[in-house]
C-alpha positions in Angstrom: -128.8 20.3 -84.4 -128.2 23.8 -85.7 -124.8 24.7 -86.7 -124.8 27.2 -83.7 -125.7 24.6 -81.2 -123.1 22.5 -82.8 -120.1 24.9 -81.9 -121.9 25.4 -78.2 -121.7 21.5 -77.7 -117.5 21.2 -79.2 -117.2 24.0 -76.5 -118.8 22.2 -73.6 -116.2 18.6 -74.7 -113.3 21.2 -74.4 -114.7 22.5 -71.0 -115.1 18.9 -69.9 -111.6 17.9 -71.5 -109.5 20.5 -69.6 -111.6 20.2 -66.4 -111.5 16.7 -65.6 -108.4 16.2 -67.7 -109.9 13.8 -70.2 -109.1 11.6 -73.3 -111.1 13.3 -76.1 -112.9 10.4 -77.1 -114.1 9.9 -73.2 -115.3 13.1 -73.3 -116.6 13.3 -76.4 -118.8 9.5 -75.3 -119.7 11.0 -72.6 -121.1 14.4 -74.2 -123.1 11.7 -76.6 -124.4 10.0 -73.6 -125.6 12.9 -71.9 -126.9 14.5 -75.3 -129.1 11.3 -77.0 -131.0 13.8 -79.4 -127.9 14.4 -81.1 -127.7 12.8 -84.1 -124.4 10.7 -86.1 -123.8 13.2 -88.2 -124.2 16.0 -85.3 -121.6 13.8 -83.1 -119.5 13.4 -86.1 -119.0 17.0 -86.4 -118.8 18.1 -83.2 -116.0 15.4 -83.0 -114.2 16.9 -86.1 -114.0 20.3 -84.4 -112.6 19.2 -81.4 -110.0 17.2 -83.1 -109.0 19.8 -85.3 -108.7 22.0 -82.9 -106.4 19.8 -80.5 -104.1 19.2 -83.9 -103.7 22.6 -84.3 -103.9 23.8 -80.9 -100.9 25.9 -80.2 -101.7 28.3 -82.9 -105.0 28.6 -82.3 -104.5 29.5 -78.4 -102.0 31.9 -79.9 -103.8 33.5 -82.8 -106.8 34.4 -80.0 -104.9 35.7 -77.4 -106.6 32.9 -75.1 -106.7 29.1 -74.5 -110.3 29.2 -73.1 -112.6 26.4 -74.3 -114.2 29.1 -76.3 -111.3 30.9 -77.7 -110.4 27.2 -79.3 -113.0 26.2 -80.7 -113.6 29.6 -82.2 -110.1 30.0 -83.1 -110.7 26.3 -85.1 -113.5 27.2 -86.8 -111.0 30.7 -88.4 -107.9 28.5 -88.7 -108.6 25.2 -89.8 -112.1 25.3 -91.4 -111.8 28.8 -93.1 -115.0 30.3 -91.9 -115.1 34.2 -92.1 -115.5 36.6 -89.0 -118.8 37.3 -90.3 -119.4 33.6 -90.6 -118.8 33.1 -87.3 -120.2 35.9 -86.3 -123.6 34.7 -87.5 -123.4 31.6 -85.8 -122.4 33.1 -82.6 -125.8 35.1 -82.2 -127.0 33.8 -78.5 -130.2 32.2 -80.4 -130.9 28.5 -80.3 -128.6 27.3 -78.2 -125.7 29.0 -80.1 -123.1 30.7 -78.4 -123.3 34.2 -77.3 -121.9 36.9 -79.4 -118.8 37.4 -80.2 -116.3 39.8 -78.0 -114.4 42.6 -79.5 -111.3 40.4 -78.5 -112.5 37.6 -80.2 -112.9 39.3 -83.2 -109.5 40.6 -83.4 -108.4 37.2 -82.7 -110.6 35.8 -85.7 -109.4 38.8 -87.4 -105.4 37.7 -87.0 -103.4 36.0 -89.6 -100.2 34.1 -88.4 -97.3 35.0 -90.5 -93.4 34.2 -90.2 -93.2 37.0 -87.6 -94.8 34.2 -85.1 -92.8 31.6 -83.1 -92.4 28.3 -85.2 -93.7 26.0 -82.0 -96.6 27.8 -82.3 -96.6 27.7 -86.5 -96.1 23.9 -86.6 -98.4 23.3 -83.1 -95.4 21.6 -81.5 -95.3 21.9 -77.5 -92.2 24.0 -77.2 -90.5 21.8 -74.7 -89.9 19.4 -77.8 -88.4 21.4 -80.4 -84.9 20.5 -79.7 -86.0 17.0 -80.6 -88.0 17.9 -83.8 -85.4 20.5 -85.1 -82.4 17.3 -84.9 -85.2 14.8 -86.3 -86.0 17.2 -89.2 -83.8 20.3 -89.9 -84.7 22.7 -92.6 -88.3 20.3 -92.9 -89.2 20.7 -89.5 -92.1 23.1 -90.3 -93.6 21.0 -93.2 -93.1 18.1 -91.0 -94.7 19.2 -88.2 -97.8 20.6 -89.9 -98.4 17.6 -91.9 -99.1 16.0 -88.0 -101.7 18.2 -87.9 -103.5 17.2 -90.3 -106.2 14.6 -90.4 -105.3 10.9 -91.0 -106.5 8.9 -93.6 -108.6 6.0 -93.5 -106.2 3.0 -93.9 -107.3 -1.0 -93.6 -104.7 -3.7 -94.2 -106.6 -6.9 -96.7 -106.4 -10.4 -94.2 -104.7 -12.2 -97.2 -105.6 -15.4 -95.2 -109.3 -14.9 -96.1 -109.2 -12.2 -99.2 -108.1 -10.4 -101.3 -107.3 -6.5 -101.8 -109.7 -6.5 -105.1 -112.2 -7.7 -103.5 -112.1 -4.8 -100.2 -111.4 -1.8 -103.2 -114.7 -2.9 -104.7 -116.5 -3.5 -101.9 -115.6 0.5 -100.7 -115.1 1.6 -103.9 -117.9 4.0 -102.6 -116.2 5.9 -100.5 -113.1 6.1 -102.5 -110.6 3.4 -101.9 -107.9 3.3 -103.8 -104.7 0.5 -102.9 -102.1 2.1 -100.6 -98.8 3.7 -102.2 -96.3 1.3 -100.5 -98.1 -1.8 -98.5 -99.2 -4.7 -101.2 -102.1 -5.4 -98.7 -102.9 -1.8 -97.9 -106.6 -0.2 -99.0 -106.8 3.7 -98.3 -109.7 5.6 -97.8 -109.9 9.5 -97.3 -111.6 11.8 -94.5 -114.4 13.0 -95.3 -115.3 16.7 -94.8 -115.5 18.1 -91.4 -119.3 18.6 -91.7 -119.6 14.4 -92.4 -119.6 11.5 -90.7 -116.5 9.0 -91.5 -118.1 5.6 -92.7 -118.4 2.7 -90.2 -116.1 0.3 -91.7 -116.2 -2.0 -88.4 -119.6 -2.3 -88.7 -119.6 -3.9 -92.6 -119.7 -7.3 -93.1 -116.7 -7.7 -94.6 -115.2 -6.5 -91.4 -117.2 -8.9 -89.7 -115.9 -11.8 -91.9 -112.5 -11.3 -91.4 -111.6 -9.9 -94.6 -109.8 -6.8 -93.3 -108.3 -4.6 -90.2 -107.8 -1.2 -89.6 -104.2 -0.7 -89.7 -102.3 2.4 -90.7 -100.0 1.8 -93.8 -96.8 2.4 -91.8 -97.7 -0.2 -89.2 -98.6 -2.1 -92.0 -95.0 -1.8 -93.3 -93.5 -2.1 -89.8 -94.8 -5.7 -89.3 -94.2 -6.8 -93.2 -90.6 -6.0 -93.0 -89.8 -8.4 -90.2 -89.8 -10.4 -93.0 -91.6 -13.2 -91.2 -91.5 -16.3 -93.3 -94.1 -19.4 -93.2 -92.6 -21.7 -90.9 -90.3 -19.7 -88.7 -90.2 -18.9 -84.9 -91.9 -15.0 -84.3 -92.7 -13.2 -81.1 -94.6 -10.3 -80.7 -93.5 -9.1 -77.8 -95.7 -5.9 -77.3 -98.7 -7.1 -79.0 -100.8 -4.9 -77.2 -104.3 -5.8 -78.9 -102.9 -8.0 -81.9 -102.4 -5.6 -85.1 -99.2 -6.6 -86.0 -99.9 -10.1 -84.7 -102.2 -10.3 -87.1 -100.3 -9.0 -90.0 -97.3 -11.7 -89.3 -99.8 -14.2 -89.2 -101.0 -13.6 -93.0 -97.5 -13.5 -94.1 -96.2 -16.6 -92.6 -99.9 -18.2 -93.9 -100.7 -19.5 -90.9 -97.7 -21.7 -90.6 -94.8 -21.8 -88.2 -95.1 -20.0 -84.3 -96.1 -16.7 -83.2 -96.1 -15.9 -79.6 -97.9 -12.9 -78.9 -96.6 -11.1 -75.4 -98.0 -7.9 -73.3 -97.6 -6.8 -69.8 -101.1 -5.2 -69.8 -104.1 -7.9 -69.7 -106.4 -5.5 -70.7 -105.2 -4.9 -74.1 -104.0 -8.5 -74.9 -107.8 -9.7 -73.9 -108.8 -8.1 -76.9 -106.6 -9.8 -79.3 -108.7 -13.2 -79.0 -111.9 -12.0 -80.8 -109.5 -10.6 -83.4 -107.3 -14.0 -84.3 -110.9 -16.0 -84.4 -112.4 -13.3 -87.2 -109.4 -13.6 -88.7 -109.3 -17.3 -88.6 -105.3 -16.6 -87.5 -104.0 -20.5 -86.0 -100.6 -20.5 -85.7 -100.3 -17.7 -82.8 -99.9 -19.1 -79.1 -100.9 -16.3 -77.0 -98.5 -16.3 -73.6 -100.6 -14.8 -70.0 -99.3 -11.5 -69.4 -96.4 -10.9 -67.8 -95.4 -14.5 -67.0 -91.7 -14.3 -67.7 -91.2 -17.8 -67.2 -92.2 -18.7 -70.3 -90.9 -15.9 -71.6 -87.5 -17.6 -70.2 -88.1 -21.1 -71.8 -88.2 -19.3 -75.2 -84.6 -17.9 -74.3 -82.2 -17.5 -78.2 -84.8 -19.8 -79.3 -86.8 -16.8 -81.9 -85.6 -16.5 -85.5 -87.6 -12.8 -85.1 -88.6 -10.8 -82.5 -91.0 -7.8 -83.2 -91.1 -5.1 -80.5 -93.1 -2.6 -80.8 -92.1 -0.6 -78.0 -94.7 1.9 -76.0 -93.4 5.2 -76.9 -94.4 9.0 -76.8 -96.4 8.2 -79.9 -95.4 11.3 -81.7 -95.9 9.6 -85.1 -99.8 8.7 -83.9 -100.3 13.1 -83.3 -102.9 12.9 -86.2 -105.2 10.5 -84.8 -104.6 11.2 -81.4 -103.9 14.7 -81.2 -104.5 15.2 -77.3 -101.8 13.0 -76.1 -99.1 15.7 -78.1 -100.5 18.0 -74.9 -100.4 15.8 -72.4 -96.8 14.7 -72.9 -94.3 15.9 -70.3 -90.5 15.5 -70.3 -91.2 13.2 -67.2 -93.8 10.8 -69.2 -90.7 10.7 -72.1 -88.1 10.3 -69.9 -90.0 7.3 -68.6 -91.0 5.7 -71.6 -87.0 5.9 -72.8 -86.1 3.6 -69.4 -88.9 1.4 -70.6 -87.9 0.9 -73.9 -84.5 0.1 -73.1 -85.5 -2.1 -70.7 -88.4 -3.8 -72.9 -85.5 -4.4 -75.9 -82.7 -5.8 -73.1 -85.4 -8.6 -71.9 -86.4 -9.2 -75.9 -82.9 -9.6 -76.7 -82.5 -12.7 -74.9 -85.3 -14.5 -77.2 -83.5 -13.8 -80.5 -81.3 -17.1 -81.3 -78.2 -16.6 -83.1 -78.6 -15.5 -87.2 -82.1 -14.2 -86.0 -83.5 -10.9 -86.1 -84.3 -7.9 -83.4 -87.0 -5.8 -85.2 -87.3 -2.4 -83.1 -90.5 -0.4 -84.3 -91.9 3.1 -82.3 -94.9 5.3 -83.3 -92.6 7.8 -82.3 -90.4 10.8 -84.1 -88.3 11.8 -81.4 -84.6 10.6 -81.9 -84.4 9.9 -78.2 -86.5 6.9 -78.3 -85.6 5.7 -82.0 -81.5 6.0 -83.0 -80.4 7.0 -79.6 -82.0 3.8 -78.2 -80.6 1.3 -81.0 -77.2 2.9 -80.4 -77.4 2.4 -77.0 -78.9 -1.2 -77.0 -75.9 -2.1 -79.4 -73.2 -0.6 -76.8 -75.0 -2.6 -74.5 -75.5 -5.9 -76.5 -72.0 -5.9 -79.2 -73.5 -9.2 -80.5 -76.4 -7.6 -82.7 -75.5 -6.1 -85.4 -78.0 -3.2 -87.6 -79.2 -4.1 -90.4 -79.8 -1.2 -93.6 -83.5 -1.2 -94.1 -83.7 -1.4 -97.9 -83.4 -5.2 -98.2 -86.0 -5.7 -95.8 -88.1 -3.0 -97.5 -88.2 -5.0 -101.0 -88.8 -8.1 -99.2 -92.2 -6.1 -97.9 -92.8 -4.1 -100.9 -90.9 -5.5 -103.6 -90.8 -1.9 -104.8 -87.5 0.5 -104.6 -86.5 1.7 -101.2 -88.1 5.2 -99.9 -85.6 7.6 -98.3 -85.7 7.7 -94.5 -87.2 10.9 -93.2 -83.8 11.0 -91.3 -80.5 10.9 -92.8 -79.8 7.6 -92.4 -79.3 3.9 -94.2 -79.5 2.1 -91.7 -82.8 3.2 -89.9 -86.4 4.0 -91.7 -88.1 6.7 -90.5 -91.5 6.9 -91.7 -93.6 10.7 -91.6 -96.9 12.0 -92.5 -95.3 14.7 -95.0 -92.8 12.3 -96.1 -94.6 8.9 -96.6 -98.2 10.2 -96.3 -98.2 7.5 -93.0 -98.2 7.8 -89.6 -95.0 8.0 -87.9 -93.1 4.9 -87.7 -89.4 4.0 -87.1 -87.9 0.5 -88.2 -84.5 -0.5 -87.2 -83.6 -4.1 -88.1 -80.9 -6.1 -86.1 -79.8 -9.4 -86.7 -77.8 -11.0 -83.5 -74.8 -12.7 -85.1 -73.5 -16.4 -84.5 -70.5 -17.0 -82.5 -67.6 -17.1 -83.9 -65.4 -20.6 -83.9 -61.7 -20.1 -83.5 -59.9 -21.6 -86.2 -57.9 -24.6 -86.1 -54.6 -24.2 -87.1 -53.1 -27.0 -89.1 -51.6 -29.8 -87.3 -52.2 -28.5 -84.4 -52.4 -31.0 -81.4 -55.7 -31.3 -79.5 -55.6 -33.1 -76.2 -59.0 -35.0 -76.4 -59.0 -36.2 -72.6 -58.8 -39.6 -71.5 
C-alpha cells in the first residue's frame, strides 16, 4: 500500500471505532479481514497510527480544533510522528486512494504547536474527569507521569525458569535487541520498533512454542515475584484471569507445593490450560469458575493469596490506550465495590502468619491505598507489610522508591520504573494472640 492509502485505511479503523464503539484491535481485525491485499507491514502501520493516536488523543483533538476520525489521525501523523504540513500535505493529494486534500482548517491545526498556555488534561492526554486522582497520585510529576503513559510500551517476556534460562532467550533475540530487564532476574526486554515496522512475532518462535518464555510486562513480572511464593507452600491465585502470574508463582516455587488458580469469568481461565501444559507447570490445581464451595473448603488454610484485582487499568494506558476513553466515573466506581468485595472473600483463605498480596494495573489512589486502608478498617487482623523486604526477596537488588510517597506500598510507573503501572501492597494476617498465664494462677480443668 502507498503511504497515502495507508493514512485513508487508519481513518476508516477510527470511523469504525467511534461508530460502532469498538476495541481497537476488533476494529483493526476486522479492517484486515475486510482488506486481505494489505500486507504485515501495511497492518502493522496502520495499527501504529491508530494507537498512537488514541495514546495521545486529547491533544490531538485539541491541537486540530476537531475530534473527527480525520482530524486524529492527521493530528497523529503532526504530533506524534513529526511529519511536516507539507509532508502531510503531499500525502493527502486525493490520488491513489489517499485522502483528499487538506482544509485550510486542517492546516492551521497541523500548523499549531501546544505550549504551556494549553490545559494540562489536554498536555498529558488525561480524560479531565481524572485529574483530581492523577494530581494526588503524582503532584509536581503529574505531567511527566502522564506523558510517559503515552508512550509506546516495550516488548517485555518473562524466562520460564522451569524449562530455560534468560541466556539462552537474550541470544536467541539478540536480533532484535534484547537486553535482560532493569529489575526482574527473569525479565528479557525488547524495544518497539519504528512506527513504519512491524513488531516481531515472538508467539510464533519456537522458543515460545517450547515453553521457554511468556509475554509478561516487567512490573507484573515483579508483582507475582514478590509474593515471595516459596517451593512447597500453599498459593492461590485468586484472579488468575488467563494464568500470567500463575505461571510466574509456579517457576518460583519449582513446581513444588499448591497453587490454586481462581476466576469468575470461564472464558479467560479456559485459556490458562494450554498455557500450564507449554509450560510444563504441575503443581497448579485449577478450581471451576466461580464455585465458591471450594473456595470455602480452602478457608485460613493459604500461606499466600495473590489478587490481582480487575481495575481501571490505568497502569495498562500504553498498550491499551482506548480503554483510558472509554472509562467513566460509573465503570470506576464499580470496579472500587468489586475490589473490595473480591479482597473481603480472599481474606478468608489467608491462614494465620500468611500473606494477602493486593496487586492493580491501576494508578488511581482510589482503587490502590484507599482500598488497603479501608480493607484493614474492615479486617484489624492483617497487618501491611513495607514492600522493600519483599522487593529483595524478588530482586535481590536495593529497593526502588515508590512512585507515591509511601513505605509501605510500591507503586510502579512508566516514567518512574520504565513498567507498566503496577501497585503492590503486602499484608500479612497476624496469629491470635494467647492470653498469658499468670503465675500460679488456678485453672479449673473440668471434671
Amino acid at each position: 500500500m502507498r503511504p497515502g492509502a495507508r493514512i485513508r485505511a487508519a481513518i476508516e479503523v477510527v470511523e469504525a471505532i467511534e461508530k460502532h464503539h469498538l476495541p481497537a484491535n476488533q476494529a483493526l481485525s476486522d479492517w484486515g479481514r475486510s482488506h486481505r491485499f494489505a500486507g504485515s507491514t501495511d497492518r502493522a502501520v496502520i495499527g501504529n497510527l491508530v494507537f498512537d493516536m488514541l495514546r495521545n488523543r486529547a491533544a490531538i483533538a485539541w491541537k486540530m480544533g476537531s475530534d473527527s476520525p480525520r482530524a486524529l489521525v492527521l493530528g497523529a501523523l503532526s504530533l506524534v510522528w513529526n511529519r511536516s504540513l507539507e509532508e502531510i500535505a503531499k500525502l493527502c493529494d486525493g490520488k491513489k486512494y489517499a485522502p483528499a486534500p487538506l482544509t485550510e482548517e486542517e492546516e492551521e491545526g497541523l500548523a499549531y504547536q501546544l505550549s504551556d498556555a494549553d490545559p494540562l488534561w489536554v498536555r498529558a492526554n488525561v480524560p479531565e474527569w481524572l485529574m483530581g486522582a492523577f494530581e494526588r497520585a503524582f503532584g509536581e510529576r503529574l505531567l511527566s507521569e502522564a506523558q510517559a503513559m503515552a508512550e509506546r510500551a516495550p516488548i517485555d517476556l518473562r524466562v520460564n525458569t522451569l524449562l530455560s534460562h534468560r541466556e539462552r532467550i537474550l541470544q536467541a533475540f539478540e536480533h532484535y535487541y534484547a537486553a535482560a530487564t532493569p529489575y526482574s532476574p527473569v525479565g528479557v526486554r525488547i524495544p518497539y520498533p519504528s512506527p513504519l515496522q512491524k513488531p516481531p512475532l515472538l508467539e510464533a518462535s519456537n522458543e515460545h512454542g517450547q515453553g521457554y518464555f511468556e509475554l509478561q510486562d516487567e512490573g507484573s513480572q515483579l508483582a507475582a515475584l514478590m509474593a515471595d511464593a516459596k517451593p512447597g507452600l500453599q498459593v492461590m491465585d485468586f484472579c488468575a484471569g488467563t494464568g500470567g502470574k500463575t505461571l510466574a508463582l509456579a517457576a518460583a516455587m519449582e513446581n513444588q507445593g499448591q497453587i490454586y488458580a481462581y476466576d469468575t469469568d470461564p472464558y479467560r481461565l479456559r485459556r490458562i490450560f494450554d498455557r500450564l501444559r507449554r509450560a510444563e507447570v504441575k503443581n497448579v490445581q485449577v478450581l471451576r469458575p466461580g464455585d465458591e464451595v471450594a473456595l470455602h473448603g480452602l478457608q485460613e488454610r493459604m500461606d499466600i493469596v495473590l489478587v490481582d484485582a480487575p481495575c481501571s487499568g490505568t497502569g495498562t494506558w500504553r498498550r491499551r490506550p482506548d480503554t483510558k476513553w472509554r472509562l467513566s466515573p460509573q465503570n470506576l466506581t464499580a470496579r472500587i465495590a468489586e475490589q473490595a468485595a473480591i479482597l473481603d472473600q480472599a481474606a478468608h483463605l489467608v491462614r494465620p502468619g500468611g500473606r494477602l498480596v493486593y496487586v492493580t494495573c491501576s494508578v488511581l489512589p482510589q482503587e490502590n491505598e484507599d482500598q488497603v486502608i479501608a480493607f484493614i478498617q474492615r479486617h484489624p487482623d492483617f497487618k501491611v507489610m513495607p514492600y522493600a523486604r519483599y522487593w529483595w526477596a524478588a530482586t535481590r537488588g536495593e529497593p526502588v522508591a515508590s512512585a507515591i510517597a509511601s513505605e509501605d506500598f510500591l507503586q510502579l510507573t512508566p516514567f518512574t520504573h520504565k513498567t507498566d503501572g503496577f501497585f503492590i501492597a503486602i499484608m500479612v494476617r497476624e496469629k491470635p494472640q494467647t492470653a498469658p498465664q499468670m503465675p500460679g494462677a488456678f485453672t479449673w480443668e473440668g471434671e
